[in-house]
C-alpha positions in Angstrom: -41.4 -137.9 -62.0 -39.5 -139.5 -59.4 -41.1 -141.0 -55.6 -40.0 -137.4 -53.8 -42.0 -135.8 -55.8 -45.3 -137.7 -56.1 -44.9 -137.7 -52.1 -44.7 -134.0 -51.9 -48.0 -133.9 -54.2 -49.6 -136.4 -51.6 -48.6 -134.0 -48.7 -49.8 -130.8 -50.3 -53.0 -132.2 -51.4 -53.8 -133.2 -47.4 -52.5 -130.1 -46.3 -55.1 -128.3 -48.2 -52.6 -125.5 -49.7 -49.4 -124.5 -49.8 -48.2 -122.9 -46.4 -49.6 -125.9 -44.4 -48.1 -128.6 -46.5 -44.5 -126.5 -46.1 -45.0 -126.4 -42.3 -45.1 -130.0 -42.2 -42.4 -130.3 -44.1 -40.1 -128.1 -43.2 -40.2 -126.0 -46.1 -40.1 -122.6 -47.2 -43.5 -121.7 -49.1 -42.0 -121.0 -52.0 -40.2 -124.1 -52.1 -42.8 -126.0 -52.1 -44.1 -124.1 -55.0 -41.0 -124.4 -57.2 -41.3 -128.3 -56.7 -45.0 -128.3 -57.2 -44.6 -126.3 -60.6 -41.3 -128.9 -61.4 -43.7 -131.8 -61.0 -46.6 -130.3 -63.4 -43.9 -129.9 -66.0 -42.3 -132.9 -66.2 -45.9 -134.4 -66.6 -47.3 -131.7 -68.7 -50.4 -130.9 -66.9 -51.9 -128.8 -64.3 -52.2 -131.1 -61.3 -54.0 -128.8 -58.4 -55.7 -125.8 -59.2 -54.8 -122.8 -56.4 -56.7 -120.3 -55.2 -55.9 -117.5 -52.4 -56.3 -120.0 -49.5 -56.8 -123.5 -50.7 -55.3 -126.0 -53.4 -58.3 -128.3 -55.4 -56.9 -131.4 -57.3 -57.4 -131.4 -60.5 -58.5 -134.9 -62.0 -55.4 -135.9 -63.1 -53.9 -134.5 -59.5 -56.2 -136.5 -57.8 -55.4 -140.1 -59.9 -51.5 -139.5 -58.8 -52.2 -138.8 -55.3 -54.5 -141.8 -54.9 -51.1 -143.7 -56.3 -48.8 -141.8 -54.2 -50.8 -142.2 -51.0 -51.1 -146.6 -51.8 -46.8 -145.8 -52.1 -46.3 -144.2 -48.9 -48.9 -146.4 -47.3 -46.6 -149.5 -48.0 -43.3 -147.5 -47.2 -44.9 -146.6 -43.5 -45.9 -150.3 -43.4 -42.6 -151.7 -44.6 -41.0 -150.0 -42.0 -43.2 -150.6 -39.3 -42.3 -154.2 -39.8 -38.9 -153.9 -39.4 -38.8 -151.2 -36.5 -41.2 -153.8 -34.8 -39.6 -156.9 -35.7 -39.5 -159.1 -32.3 -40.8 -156.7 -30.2 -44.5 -155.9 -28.5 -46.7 -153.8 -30.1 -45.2 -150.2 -30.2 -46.1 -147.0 -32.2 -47.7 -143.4 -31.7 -51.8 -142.8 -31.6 -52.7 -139.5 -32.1 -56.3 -139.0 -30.3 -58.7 -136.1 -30.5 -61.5 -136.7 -27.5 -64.6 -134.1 -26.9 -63.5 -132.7 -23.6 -66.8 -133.8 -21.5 -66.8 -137.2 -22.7 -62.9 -137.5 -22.8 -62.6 -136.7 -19.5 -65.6 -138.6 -17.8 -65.8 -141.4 -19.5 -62.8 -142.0 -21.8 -60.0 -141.2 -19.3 -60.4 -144.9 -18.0 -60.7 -146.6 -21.0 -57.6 -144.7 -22.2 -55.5 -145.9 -19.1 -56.9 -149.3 -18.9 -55.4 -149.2 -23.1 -51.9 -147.6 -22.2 -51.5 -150.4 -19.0 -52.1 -153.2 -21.6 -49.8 -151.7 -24.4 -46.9 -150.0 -22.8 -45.3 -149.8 -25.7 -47.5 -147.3 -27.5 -47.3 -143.7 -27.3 -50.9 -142.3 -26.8 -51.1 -138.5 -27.7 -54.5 -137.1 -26.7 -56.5 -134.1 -27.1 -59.3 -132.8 -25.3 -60.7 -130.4 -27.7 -64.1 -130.2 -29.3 -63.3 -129.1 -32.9 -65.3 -130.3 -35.3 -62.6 -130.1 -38.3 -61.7 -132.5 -40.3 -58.1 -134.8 -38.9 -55.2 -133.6 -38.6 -51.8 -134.9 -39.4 -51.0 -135.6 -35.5 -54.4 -136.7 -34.9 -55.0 -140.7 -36.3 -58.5 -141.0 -34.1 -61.1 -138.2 -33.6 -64.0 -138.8 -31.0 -67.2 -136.2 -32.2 -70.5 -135.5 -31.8 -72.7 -134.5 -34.3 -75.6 -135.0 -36.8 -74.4 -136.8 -39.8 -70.1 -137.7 -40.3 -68.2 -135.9 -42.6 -68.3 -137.9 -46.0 -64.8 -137.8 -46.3 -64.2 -139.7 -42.8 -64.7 -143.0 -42.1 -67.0 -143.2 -39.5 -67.9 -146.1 -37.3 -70.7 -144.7 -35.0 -70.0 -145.6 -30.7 -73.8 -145.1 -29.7 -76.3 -142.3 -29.0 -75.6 -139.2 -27.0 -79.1 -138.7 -24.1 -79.1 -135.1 -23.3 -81.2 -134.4 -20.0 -83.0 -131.3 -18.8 -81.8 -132.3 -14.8 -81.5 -129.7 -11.7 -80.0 -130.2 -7.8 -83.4 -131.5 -5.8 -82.4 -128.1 -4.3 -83.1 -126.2 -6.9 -85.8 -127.9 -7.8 -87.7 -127.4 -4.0 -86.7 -123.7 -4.4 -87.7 -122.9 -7.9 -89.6 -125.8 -9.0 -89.0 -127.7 -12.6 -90.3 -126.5 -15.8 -92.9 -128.6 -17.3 -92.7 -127.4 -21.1 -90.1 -126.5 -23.5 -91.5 -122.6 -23.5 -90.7 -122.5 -19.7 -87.0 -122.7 -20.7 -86.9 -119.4 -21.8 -87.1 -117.8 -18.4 -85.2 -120.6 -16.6 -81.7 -120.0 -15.6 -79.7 -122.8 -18.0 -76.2 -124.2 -17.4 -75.3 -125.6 -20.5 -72.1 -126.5 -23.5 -72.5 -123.7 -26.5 -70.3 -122.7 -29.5 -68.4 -119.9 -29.7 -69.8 -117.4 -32.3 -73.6 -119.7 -32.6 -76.6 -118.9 -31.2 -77.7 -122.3 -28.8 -80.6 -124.1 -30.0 -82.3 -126.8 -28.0 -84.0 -129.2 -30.4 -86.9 -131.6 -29.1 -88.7 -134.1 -30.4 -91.6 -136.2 -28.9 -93.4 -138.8 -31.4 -93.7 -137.1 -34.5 -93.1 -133.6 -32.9 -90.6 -131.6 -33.6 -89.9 -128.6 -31.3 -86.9 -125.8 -31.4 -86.1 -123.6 -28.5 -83.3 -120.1 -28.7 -81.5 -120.9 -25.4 -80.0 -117.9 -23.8 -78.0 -119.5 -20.9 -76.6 -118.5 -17.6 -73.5 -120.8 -17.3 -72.0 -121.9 -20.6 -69.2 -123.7 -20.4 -67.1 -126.3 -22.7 -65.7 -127.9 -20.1 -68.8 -130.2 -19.0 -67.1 -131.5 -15.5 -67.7 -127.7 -14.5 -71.0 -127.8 -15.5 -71.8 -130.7 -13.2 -70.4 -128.5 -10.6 -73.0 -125.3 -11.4 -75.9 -128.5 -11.7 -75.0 -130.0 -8.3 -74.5 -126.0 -6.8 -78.0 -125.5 -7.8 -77.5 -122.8 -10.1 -79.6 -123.6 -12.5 -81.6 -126.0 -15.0 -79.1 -128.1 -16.5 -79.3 -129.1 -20.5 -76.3 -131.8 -20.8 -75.2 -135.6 -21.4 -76.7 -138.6 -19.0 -72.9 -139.4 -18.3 -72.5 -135.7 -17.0 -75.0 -136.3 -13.9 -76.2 -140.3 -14.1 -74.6 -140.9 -10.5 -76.1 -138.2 -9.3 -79.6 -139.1 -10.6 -79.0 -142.6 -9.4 -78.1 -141.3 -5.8 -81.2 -138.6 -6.0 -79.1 -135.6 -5.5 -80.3 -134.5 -9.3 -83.9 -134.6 -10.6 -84.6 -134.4 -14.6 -88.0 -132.9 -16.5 -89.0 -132.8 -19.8 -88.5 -136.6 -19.6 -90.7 -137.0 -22.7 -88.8 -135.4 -25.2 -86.0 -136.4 -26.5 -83.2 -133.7 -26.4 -80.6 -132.4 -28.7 -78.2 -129.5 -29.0 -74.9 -130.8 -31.1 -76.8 -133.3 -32.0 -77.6 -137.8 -31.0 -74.9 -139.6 -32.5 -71.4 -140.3 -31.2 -68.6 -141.3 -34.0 -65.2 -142.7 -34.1 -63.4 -140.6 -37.1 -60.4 -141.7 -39.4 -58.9 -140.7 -42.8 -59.8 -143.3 -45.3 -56.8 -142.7 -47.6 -54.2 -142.6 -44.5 -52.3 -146.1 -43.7 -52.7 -147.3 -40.1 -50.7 -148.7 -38.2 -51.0 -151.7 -35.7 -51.0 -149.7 -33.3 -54.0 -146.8 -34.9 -55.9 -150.2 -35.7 -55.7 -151.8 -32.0 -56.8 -148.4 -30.2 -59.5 -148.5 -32.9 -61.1 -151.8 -32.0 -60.5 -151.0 -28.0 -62.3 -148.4 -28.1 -65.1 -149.9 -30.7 -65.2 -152.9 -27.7 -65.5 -150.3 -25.2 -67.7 -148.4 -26.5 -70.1 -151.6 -27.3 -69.5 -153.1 -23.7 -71.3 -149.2 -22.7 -74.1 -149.5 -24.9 -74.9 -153.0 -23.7 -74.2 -151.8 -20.3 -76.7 -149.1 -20.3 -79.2 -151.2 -21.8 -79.2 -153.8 -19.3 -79.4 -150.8 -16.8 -81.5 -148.7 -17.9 -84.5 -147.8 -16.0 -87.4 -145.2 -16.1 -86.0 -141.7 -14.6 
């Protein structure tokens, strides 16, 4: 068993089977099976079990790839010190954003990062997949319930979601005053492609659930902002989507009581636990950790009765 070959059983084992593990690298399929099966042989026992679409570890696979994974974590930082010997801080951070939030509040911390370390090559995503990370992505930004177990997760704050309408619409149509209203309100609202969109709500030790049939959906929460202001309807989104326009009056919010959730309250910084970081993956890290606490403070100080 030689170091080639314990790194190919690394790669295979985060690919998750054998086609993705060969697109990375550069590899015919079959290749990477011949090599696979050359490996078990010279150590005499199955080392990933394979079915039609996915490749388990097998015990003994899994205690080799936590030792090739340590190896190639100290290779990548071996030669980070040399490539970065003398200079500033350089590298590549791959970063997967939710779109909303990526755009509208992210975008400026992102810049404000790139202008203070010119010398590292920020990649970023505006995507809301909720998959696990992928080899080009180091950092993923996501909403959601609970983190992956897999992940490391260091949580960013709470997501507010806000029932909130033009003052427009509200004069013409008025504001519902309970969750059943909902139902026959026109709703601008996020939703996932192939789910049905439930509105959860609690209030005290209530715990309500609403089917939402909306009339703008829309992944792409600047545009939704747009159908809010345009008075098209009741929105069901983020505070950071419409708090300026709350603050100014232009947008009123209901349901005030409750506290909302569709995709859920949390907001989580992602990263592999197994996958070496690099100065320049651990500096974007604690930016946006800072950033992220200088917002919750921010909005604490702030915060006032809507």
């Amino acid at each position: 068993m030689d170091l080639a070959s314990l790194t190919l059983l690394v790669d295979i084992i985060d690919a998750g089977n054998l086609s993705q593990a060969a697109r990375k690298l550069k590899m015919t399929r079959a290749n990477v099976s011949y090599h696979l099966k050359q490996l078990e042989k010279s150590v005499g026992v199955q080392l990933v079990r394979r079915t039609t679409r996915r490749v388990e570890p097998t015990e003994v696979g899994l205690r080799l790839y936590a030792h090739g994974r340590s190896i190639q974590n100290e290779m990548q930082a071996a030669r980070e010190t040399i490539t970065t010997l003398g200079q500033g801080l350089q590298g590549r951070v791959g970063l997967s954003v939710p779109s909303g939030y990526g755009e509208m509040v992210m975008s400026d911390w992102l810049i404000e990062f790139k202008r203070q370390y010119p010398g590292i090559v920020l990649d970023v995503l505006f995507e809301n997949r909720a998959d696990n990370l992928r080899d080009e992505v180091d950092i993923s930004i996501r909403v959601m319930p609970e983190p992956p177990p897999a992940l490391v997760a260091r949580e960013l704050g709470s997501v507010r979601y806000l029932a909130c309408a033009s003052r427009g619409f509200a004069q013409q149509h008025g504001l519902p005053t309970g969750l059943e209203q909902l139902r026959t309100t026109p709703l601008i609202t996020s939703g996932v492609v192939g789910q049905q969109l439930r509105l959860r709500a609690y209030r005290g030790d209530e715990r309500h659930e609403v089917m939402l049939e909306p009339t703008l959906i829309s992944e792409h929460f600047p545009f939704l902002r747009q159908g809010i202001l345009a008075g098209l309807g009741l929105g069901l989104v983020p505070d950071y989507v419409v708090m300026d326009a709350i603050e100014s009056g232009e947008v009123l919010t209901t349901l005030d009581d409750y506290r909302l959730s569709i995709f859920g309250t949390r907001m989580y910084l992602l990263y592999m636990p197994n996958r070496h970081q690099t100065r320049a993956v651990r500096t974007c890290i604690e930016f946006l950790l800072d950033k992220a606490r200088t917002k919750i403070d921010h909005r604490q100080d702030s915060l006032v009765p809507l």
